[in-house]
VEXDREN-2710 file (C-alpha; in Angstrom, 1 decimal):
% VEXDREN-2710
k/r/px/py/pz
1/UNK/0.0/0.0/0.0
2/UNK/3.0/2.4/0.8
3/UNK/4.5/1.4/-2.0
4/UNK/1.7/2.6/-4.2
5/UNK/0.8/5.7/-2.8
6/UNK/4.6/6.7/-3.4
7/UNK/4.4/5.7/-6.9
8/UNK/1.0/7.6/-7.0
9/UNK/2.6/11.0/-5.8
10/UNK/5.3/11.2/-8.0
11/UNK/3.0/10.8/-10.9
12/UNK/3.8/14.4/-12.7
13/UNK/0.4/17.3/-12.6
14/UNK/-0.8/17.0/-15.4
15/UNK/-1.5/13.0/-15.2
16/UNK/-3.1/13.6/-11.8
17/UNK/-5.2/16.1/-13.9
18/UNK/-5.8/13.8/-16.3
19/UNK/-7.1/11.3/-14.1
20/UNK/-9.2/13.8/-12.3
21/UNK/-10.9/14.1/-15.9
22/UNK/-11.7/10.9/-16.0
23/UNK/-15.1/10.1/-14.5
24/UNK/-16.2/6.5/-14.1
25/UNK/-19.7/5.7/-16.0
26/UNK/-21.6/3.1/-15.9
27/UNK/-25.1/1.8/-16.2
28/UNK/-28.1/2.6/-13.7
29/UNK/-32.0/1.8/-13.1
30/UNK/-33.5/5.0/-13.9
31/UNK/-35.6/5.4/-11.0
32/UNK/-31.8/5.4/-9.1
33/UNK/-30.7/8.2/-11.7
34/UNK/-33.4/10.1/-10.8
35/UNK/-32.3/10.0/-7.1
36/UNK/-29.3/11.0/-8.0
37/UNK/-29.9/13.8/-9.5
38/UNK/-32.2/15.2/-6.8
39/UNK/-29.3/14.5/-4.4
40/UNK/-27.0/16.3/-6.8
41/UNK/-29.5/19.8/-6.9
42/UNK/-29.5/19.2/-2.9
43/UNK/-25.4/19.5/-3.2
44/UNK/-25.4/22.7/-5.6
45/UNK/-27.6/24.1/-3.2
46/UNK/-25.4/23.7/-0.2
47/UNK/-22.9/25.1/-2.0
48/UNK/-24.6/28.4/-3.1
49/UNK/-25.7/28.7/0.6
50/UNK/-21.8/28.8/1.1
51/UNK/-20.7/31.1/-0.9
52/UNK/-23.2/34.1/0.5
53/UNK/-21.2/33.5/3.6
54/UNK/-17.6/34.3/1.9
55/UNK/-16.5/38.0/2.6
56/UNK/-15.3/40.4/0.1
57/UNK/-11.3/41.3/0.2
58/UNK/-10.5/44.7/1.3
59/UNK/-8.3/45.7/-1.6
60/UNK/-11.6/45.5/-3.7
61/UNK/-13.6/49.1/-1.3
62/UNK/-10.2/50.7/-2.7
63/UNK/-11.3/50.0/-6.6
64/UNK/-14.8/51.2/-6.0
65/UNK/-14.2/54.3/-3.8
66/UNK/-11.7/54.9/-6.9
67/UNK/-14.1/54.5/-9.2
68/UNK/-17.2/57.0/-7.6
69/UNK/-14.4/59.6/-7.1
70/UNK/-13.4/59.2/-10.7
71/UNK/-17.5/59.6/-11.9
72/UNK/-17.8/62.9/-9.4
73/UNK/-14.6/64.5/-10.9
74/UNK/-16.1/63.4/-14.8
75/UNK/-20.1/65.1/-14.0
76/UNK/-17.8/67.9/-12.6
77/UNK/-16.0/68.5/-15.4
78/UNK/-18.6/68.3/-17.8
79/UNK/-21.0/70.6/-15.7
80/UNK/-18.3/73.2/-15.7
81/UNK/-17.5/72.6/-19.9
82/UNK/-21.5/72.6/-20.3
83/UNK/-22.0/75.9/-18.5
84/UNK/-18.7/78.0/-19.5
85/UNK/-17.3/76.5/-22.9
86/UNK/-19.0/78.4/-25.9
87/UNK/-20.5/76.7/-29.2
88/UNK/-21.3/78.6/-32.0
89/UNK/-24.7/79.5/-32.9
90/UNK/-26.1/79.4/-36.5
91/UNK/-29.2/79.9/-38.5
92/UNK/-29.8/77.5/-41.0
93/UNK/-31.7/78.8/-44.1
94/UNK/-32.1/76.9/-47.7
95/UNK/-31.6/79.6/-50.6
96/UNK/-30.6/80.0/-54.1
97/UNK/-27.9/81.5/-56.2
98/UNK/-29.5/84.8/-58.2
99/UNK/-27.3/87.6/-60.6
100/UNK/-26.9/90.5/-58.2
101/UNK/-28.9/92.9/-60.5
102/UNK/-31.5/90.2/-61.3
103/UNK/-32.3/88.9/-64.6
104/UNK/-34.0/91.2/-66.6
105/UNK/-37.3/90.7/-68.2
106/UNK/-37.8/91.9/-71.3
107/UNK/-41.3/93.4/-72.0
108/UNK/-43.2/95.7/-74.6
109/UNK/-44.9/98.7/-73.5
110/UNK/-48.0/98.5/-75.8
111/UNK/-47.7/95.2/-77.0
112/UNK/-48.6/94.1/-80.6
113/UNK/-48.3/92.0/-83.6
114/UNK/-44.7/89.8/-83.6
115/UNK/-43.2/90.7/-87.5
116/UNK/-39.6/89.0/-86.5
117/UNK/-38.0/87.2/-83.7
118/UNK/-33.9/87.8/-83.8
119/UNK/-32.7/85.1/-81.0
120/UNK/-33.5/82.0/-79.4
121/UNK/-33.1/80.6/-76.1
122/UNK/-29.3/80.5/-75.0
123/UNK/-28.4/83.2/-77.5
124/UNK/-25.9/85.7/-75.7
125/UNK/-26.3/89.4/-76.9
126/UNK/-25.1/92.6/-76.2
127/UNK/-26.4/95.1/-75.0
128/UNK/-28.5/97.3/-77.8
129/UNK/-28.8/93.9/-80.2
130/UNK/-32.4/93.4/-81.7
131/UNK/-34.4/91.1/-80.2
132/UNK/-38.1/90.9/-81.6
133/UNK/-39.7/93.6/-84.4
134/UNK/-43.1/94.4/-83.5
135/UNK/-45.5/95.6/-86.4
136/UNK/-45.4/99.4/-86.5
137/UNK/-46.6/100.5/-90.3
138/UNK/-49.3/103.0/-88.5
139/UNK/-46.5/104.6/-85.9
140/UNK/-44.3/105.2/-89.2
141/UNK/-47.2/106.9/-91.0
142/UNK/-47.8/108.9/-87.8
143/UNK/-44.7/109.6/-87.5
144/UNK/-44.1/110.9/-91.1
145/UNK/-47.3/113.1/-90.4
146/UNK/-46.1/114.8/-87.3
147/UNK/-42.3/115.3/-88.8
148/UNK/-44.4/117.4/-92.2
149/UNK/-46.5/119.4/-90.0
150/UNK/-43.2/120.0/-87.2
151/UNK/-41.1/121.2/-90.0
152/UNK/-43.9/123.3/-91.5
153/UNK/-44.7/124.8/-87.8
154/UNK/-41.0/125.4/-87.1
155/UNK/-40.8/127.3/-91.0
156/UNK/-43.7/129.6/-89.4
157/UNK/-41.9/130.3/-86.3
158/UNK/-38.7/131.4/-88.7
159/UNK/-41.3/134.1/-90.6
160/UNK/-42.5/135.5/-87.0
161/UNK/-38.9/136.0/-85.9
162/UNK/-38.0/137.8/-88.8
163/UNK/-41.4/139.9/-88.8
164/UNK/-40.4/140.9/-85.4
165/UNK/-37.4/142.2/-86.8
166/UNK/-38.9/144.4/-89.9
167/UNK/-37.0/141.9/-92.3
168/UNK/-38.3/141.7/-95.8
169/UNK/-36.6/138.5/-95.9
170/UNK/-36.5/135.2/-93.9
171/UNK/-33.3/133.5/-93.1
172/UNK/-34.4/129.7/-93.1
173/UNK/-32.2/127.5/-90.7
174/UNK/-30.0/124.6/-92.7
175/UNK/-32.1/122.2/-91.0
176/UNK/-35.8/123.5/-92.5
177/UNK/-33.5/123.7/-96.2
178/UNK/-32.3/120.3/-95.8
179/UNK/-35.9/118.8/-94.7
180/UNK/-37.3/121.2/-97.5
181/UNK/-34.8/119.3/-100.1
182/UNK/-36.4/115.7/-99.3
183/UNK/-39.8/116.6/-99.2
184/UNK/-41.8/118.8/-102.1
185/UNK/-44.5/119.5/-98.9
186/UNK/-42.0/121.5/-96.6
187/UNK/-39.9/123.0/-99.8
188/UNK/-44.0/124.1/-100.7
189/UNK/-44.4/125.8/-97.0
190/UNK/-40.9/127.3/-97.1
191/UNK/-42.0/129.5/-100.2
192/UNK/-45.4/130.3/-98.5
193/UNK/-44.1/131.6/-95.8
194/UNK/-41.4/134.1/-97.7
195/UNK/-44.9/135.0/-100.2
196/UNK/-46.6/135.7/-96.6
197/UNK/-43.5/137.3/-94.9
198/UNK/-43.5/140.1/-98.2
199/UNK/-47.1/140.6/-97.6
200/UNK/-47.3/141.9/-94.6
201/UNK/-44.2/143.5/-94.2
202/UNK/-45.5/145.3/-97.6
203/UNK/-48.5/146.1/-95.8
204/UNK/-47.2/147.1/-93.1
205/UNK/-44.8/149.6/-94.7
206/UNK/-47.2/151.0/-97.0
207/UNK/-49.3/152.0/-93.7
208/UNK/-46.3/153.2/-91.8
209/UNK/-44.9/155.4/-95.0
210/UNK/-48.7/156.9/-95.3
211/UNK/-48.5/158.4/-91.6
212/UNK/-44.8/159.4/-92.1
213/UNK/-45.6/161.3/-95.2
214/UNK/-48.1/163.1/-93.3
215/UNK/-46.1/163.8/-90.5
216/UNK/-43.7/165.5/-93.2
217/UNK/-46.6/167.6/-94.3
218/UNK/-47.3/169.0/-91.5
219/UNK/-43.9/169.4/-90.4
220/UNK/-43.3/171.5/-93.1
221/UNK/-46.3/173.8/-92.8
222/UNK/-45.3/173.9/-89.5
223/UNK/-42.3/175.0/-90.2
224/UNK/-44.0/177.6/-93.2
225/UNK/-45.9/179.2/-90.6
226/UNK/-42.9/180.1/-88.4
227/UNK/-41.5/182.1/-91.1
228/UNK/-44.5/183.7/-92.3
229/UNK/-44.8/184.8/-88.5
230/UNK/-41.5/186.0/-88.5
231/UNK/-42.1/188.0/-91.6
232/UNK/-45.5/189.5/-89.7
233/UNK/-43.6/190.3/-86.9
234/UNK/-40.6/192.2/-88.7
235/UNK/-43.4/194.0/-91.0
236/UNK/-45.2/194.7/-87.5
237/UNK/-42.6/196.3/-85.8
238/UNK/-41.9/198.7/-88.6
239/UNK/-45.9/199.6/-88.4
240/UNK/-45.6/200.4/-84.9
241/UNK/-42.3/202.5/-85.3
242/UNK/-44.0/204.3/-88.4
243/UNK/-47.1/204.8/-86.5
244/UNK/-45.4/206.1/-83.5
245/UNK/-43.6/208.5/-85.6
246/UNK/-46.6/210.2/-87.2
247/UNK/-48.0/210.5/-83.6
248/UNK/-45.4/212.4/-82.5
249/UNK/-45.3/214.8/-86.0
250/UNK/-49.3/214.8/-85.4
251/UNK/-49.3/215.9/-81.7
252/UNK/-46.6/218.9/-82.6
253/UNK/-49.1/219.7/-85.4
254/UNK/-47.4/219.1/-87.9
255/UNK/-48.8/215.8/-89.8
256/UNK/-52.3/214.4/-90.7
257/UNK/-54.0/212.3/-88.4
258/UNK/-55.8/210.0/-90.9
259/UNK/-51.9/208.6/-91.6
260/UNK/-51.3/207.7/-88.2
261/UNK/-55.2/206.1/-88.2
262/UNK/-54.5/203.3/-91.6
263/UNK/-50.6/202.7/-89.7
264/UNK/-53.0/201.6/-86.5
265/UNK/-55.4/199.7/-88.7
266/UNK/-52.5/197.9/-90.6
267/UNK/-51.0/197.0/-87.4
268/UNK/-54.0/195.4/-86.2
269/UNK/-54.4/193.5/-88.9
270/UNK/-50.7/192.4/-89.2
271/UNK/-51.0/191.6/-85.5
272/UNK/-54.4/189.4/-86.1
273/UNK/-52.7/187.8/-89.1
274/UNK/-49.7/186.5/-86.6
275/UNK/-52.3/185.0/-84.0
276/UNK/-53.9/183.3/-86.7
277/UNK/-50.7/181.8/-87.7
278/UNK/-49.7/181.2/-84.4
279/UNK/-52.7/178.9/-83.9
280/UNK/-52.4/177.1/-86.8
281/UNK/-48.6/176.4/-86.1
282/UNK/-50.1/175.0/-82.6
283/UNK/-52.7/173.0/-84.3
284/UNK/-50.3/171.3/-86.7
285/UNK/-48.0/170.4/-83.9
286/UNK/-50.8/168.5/-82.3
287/UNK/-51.6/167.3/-85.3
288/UNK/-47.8/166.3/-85.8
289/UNK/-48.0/164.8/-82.2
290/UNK/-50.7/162.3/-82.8
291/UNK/-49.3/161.2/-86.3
292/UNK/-46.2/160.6/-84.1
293/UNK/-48.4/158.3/-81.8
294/UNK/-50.4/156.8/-84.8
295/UNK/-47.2/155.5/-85.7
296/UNK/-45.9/153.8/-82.6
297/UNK/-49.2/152.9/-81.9
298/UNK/-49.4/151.0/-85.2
299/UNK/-46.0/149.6/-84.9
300/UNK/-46.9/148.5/-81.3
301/UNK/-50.0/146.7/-82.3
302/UNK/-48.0/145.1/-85.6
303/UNK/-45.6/143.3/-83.1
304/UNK/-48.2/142.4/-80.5
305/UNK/-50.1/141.3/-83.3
306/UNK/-46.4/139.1/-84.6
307/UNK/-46.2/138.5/-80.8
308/UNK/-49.5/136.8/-80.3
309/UNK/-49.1/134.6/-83.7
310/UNK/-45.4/133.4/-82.2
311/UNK/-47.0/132.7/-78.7
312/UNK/-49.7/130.5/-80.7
313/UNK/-47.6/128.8/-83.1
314/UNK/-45.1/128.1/-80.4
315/UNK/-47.4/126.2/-78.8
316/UNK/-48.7/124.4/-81.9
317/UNK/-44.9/123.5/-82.0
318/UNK/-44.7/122.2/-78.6
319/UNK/-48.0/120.1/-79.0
320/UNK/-46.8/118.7/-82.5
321/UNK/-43.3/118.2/-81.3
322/UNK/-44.8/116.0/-78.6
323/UNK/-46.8/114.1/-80.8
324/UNK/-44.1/113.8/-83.0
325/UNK/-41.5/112.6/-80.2
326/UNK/-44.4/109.9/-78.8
327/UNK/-44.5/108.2/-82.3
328/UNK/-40.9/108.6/-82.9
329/UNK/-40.7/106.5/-79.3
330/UNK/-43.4/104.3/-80.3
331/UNK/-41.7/104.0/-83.8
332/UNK/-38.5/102.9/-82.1
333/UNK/-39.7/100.8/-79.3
334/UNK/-41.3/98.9/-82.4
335/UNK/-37.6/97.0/-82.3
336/UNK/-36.5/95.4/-78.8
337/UNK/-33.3/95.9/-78.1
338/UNK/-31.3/93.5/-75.0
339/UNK/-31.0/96.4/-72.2
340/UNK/-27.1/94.7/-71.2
341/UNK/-25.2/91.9/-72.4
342/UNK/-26.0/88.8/-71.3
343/UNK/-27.8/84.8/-72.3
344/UNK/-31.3/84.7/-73.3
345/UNK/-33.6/82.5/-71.3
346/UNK/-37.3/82.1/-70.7
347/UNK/-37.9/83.0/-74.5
348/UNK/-41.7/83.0/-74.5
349/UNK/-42.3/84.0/-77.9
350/UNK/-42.0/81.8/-81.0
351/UNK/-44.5/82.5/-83.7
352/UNK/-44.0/85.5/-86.0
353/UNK/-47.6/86.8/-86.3
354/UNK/-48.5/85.9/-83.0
355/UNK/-50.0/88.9/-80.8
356/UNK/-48.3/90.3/-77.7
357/UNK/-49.9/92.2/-75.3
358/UNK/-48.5/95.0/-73.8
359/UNK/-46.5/94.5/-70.4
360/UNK/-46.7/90.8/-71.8
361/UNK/-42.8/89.6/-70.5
362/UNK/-41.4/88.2/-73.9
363/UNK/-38.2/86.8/-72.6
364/UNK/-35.6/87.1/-69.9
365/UNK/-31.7/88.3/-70.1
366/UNK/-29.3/86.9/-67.6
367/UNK/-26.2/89.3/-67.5
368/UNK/-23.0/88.0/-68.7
369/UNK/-20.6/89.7/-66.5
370/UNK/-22.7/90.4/-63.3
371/UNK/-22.0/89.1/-60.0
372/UNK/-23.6/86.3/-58.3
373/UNK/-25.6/86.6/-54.8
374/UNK/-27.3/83.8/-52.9
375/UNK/-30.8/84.7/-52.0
376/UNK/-32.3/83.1/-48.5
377/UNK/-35.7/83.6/-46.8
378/UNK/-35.2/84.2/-43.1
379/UNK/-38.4/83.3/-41.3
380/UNK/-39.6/86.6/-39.1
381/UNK/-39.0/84.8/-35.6
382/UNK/-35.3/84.9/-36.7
383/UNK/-35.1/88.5/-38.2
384/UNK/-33.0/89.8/-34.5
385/UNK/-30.3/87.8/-35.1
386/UNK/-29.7/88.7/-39.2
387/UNK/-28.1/91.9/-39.4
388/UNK/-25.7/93.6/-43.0
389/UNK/-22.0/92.8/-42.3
390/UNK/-22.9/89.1/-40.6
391/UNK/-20.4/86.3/-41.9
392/UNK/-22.6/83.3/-43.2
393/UNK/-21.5/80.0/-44.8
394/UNK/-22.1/79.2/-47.7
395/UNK/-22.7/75.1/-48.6
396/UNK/-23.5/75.1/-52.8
397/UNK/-25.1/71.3/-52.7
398/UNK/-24.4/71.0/-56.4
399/UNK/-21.1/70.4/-56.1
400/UNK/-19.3/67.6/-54.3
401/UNK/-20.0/67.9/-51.0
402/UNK/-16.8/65.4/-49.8
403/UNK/-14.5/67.7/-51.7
404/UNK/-16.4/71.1/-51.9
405/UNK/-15.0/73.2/-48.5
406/UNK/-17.8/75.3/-46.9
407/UNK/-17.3/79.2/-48.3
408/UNK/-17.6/81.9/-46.5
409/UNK/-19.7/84.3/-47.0
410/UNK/-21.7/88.1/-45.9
411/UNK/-25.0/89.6/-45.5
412/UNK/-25.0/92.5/-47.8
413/UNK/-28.7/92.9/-47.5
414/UNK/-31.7/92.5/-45.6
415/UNK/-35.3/93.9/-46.9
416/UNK/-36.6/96.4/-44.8
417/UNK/-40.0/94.6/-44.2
418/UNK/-41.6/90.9/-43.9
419/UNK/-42.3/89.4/-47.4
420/UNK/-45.6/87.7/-48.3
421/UNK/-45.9/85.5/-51.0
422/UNK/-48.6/85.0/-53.4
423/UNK/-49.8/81.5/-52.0
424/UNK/-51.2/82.5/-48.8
425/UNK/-50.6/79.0/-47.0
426/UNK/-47.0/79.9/-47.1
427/UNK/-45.7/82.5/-43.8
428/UNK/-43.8/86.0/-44.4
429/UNK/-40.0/85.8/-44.6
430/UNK/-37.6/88.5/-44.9
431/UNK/-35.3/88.1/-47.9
432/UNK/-31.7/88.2/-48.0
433/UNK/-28.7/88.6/-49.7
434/UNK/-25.4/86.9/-49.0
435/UNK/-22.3/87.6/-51.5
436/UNK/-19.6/85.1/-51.1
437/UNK/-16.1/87.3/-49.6
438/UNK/-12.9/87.5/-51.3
439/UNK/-11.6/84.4/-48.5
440/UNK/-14.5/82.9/-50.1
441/UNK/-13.7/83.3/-53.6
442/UNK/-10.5/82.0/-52.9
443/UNK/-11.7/78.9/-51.5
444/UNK/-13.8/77.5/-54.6
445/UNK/-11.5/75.4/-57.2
446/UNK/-11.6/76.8/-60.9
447/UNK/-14.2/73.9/-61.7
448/UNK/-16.8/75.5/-59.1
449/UNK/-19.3/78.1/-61.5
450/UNK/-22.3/79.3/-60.4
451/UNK/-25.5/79.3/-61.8
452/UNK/-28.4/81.2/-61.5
453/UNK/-30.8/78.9/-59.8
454/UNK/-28.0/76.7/-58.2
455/UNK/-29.7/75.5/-54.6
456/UNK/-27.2/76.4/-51.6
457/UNK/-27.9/76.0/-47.7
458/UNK/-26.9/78.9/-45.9
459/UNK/-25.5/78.9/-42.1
460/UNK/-25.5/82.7/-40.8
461/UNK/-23.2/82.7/-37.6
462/UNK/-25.8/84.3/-34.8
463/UNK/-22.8/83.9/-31.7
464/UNK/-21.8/81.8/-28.9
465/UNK/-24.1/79.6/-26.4
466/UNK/-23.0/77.4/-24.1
467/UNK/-24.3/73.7/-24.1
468/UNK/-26.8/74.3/-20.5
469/UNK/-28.4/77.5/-22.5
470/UNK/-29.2/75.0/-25.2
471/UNK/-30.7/72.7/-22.7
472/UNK/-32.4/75.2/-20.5
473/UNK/-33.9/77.5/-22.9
474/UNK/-37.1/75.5/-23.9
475/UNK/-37.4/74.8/-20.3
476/UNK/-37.3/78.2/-19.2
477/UNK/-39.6/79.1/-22.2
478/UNK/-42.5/77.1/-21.2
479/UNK/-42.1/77.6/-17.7
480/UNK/-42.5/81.3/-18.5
481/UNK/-45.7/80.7/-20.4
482/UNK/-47.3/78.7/-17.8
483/UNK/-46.6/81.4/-14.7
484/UNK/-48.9/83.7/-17.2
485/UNK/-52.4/84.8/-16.4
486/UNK/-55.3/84.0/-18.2
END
């Protein structure tokens, strides 16, 4: 027996192992199996009861108060990063990318028959090229019309100039001689007006030579009188001197009385002569005066008369020169021209014939050389934080958004009040405008263009919140509302 159990523990570990492993079976009843099972759960159960009695080591409290200090210093730190660390704030707003001076729309003003269509959709013009003719035979004719009766008014106004000047001729401008060369009508009116400029003038210096003749009449038996009392006066003073001398011879008795008598009678009658001359020399000189004022009065009503006819045809000339400028407009507008350069689009006319009403848009022009903007809707709860100057970025979904960098951008506009549209299920915005900075521009590849139309989300930086604001606010919002009276 000794001898065995020494050869038994020097067997090596892993043969006692080995034989540990190995487990005896053999063949039972089953109603002993069954017992032995029971007696087996009765065993595992005495063993359980064991291990609830076996203590815990005390180097294991040294791991868990390790562990609830490391949790308290984590919450810690995250409390104080969630209520001090900033994070940026933006507003997130879908938009567009627009030409910063719009497309233009090409309309007519009164709209008519279509006698040519010049491009096509994609066509790029410049600016002044012909797009569509519009019919315009009755604005030529009343065009054609207002030019003949213009040039004839404007011929008239010459004449009254130069009848306000006593001309016996009219100096036609080179304009009138030119117009008068291409049309028999004017070169007709020109020659009337010379014919009617003689006439009057004629007339009027016939009148005028009449009262001037008259006025040398009476100048000169004016003048005829004056002598004829100068002569009466000399032969009067040698009446009185005779007459005085034969009263003296008389009253020293020496001479005849009767003498001295006829002397006295011939000075009364040389003296009566002179008064009658001296009246009649007045009367001529107020006869003088008022052929004087017939004259300027005559020449004063002849150039109110010239004045009066100017004032009138001047304004015939303003009222046909309008007319004539609204169908010259009308006449020109007949051919639409592209406003700027730029690419045709939206071309909604096709049929040469077709009818156009006026104000009906005909086609639009996207400028060739204009900038491009990105236009954003910013709902009216958000308007406070949106203000010209803000930095936005700029995503353009078009392009490749693994490889397409996020541009930078600035709010160059914001429209002074809320925006409805049309639809009225849809709420007010307030649009605006974002242009992409020169950082921006620097940042897009050669490969990025934009395209009017080209979709773009649009983040406008509105500051820094910390991560407990973000949490709080709703919290603080409704608890606000529900402290309110009703």
């Amino acid at each position: 027996m000794t001898k065995n159990t020494d050869k038994d523990s020097e067997q090596t570990p892993n043969e006692s192992q080995h034989k540990l492993a190995q487990i005896e079976t053999k063949k039972v009843p089953a109603a002993q199996a069954k017992n032995g099972q029971m007696e087996a759960s009765q065993q595992s159960l005495d063993c359980t009861g064991q291990e609830d009695d076996i203590e815990v080591p005390s180097d294991d409290r040294r791991y868990i108060k390790f562990g609830i200090i490391f949790l308290i210093l984590t919450l810690g730190l995250f409390t104080l990063w969630g209520s001090t660390a900033p994070l940026s704030s933006a507003l997130v707003s879908s938009g567009e990318v627009v030409v910063d001076s719009y497309r233009k729309t090409i309309q007519h003003y009164e709209g008519g028959i279509i006698q040519q269509i010049f491009v096509r959709n994609g066509d790029v013009v410049e600016a002044g090229d012909p797009l569509v003719e519009m019919e315009n035979a009755q604005f030529k004719a009343e065009l054609a019309n207002s030019y003949v009766r213009l040039q004839i008014t404007r011929a008239e106004l010459e004449r009254l100039n130069a009848e306000q000047e006593f001309s016996n001729t009219v100096q036609f401008s080179q304009k009138l001689k030119d117009a008068a060369a291409k049309d028999p009508d004017i070169a007709n009116a020109l020659k009337q007006q010379s014919s009617l400029l003689r006439a009057r003038m004629s007339a009027y210096t016939q009148e005028a030579e009449a009262l001037k003749t008259r006025l040398e009449q009476t100048q000169a038996q004016i003048e005829g009188g004056a002598e004829q009392i100068k002569v009466l006066k000399q032969q009067l003073t040698l009446l009185r001197e005779e007459e005085e001398a034969y009263t003296t011879l008389y009253n020293e008795g020496l001479g005849d009385n009767n003498r001295a008598r006829e002397l006295n009678r011939s000075i009364l009658t040389t003296q009566n002569e002179i008064n009658k001359l001296t009246s009649e020399t007045a009367r001529l000189k107020i006869q003088n005066t008022e052929t004087n004022l017939q004259i300027a009065t005559r020449k004063q009503e002849y150039l109110k008369d010239v004045g009066d006819r100017l004032k009138q045809t001047q304004s015939m000339y303003f009222d046909i020169q309008e007319k004539y400028q609204v169908a010259k407009d009308r006449t020109g507008r007949a051919i639409v021209r592209a406003p700027e350069q730029g690419t045709i689009v939206d071309l909604k006319v096709h049929t040469v014939g077709s009818v156009a009403s006026a104000g009906q848009p005909l086609m639009d022009i996207v400028p060739f050389n204009d900038s491009f903007v990105v236009e954003t809707k910013v709902q009216t709860s958000d308007i406070n934080d949106v203000y010209v100057g803000q930095i936005a970025d700029i995503r353009f979904s078009a392009f490749n958004s693994r490889i397409t960098k996020v541009i930078e951008g600035e709010v160059i506009n914001v429209s002074a009040d809320a925006i409805e549209e049309d639809r009225g299920d849809q709420p007010p915005f307030y649009l605006t405008r974002i242009k992409v900075t020169d950082q921006g521009r620097s940042d897009m590849s050669e490969d990025m263009h934009l395209i009017p139309g080209m979709p773009a989300e649009v983040m406008i930086q509105r500051g820094d919140r910390t991560l407990f604001s973000y949490l709080i606010k709703p919290i603080k919002d409704s608890f606000a509302r529900s402290l309110k009276e009703e």
